[in-house]
C-alpha positions as CSV (number, residue, x, y, z in Angstrom):
1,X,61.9,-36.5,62.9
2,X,64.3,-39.1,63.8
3,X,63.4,-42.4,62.5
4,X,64.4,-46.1,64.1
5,X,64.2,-49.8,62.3
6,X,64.7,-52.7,64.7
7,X,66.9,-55.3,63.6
8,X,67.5,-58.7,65.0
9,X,71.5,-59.3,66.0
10,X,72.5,-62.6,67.4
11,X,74.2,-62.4,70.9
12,X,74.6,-64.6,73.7
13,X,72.0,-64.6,76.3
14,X,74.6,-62.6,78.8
15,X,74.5,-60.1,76.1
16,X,71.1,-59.9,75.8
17,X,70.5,-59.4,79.2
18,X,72.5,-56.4,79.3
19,X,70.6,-55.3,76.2
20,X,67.4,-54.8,78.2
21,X,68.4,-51.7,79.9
22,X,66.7,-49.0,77.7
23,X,70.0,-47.0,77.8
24,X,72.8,-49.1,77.0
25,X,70.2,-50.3,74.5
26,X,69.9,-47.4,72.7
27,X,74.0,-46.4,73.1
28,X,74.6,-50.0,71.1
29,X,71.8,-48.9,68.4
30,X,74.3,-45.7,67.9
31,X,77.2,-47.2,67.8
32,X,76.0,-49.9,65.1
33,X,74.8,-46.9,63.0
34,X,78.2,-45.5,63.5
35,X,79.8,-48.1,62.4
36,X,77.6,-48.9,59.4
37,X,77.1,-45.7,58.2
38,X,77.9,-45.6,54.5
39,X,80.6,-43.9,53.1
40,X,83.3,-44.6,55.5
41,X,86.2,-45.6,54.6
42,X,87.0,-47.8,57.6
43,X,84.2,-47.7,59.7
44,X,85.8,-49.3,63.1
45,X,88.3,-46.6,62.6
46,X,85.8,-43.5,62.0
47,X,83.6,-44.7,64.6
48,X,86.4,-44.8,67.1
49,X,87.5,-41.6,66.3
50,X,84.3,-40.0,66.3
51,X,83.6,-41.3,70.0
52,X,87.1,-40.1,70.9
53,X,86.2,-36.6,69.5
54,X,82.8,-37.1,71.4
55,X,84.7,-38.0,74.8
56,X,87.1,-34.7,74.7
57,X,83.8,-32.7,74.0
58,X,82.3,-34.0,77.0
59,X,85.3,-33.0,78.8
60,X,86.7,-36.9,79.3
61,X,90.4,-36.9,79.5
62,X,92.5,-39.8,78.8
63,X,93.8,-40.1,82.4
64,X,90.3,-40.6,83.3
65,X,88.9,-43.1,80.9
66,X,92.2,-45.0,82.1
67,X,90.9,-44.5,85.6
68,X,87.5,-46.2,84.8
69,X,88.9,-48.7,82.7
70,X,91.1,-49.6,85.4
71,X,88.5,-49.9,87.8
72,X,86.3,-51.9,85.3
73,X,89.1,-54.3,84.9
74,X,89.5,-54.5,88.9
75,X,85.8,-55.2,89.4
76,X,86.2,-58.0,86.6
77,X,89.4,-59.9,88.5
78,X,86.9,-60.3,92.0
């Protein structure tokens, strides 16, 4: 059984917003446990690996997250 605490984080209203879709909701919850997660040495550092190793397993390749992050960055300039 996988069991959840809810925490309060301060964010700016924009962020909050954002916050209220269920999914990227729950996608911030993992990445804070990721990043907290005891016993890391670095935890920014093990969290971004682990989500690198997570993006090759899905099949993501590095021209491709380049591809979206260049479109992201397009969208953001309009």
């Amino acid at each position: 059984m996988n069991q959840t605490s809810k925490i309060e984080i301060p964010v700016t209203p924009a962020t909050a917003a954002a916050l209220s879709d269920a999914r990227r909701l729950e996608a911030v919850g993992r990445l804070v446990d990721r990043l907290v997660r005891p016993g890391a040495d670095d935890p920014l550092i093990a969290l971004l690996e682990r989500t690198a190793a997570e993006a090759q397993e899905a099949g993501l390749t590095e021209d491709m997250i380049n591809e979206e992050l260049a479109a992201y960055n397009a969208e953001r300039r309009t």
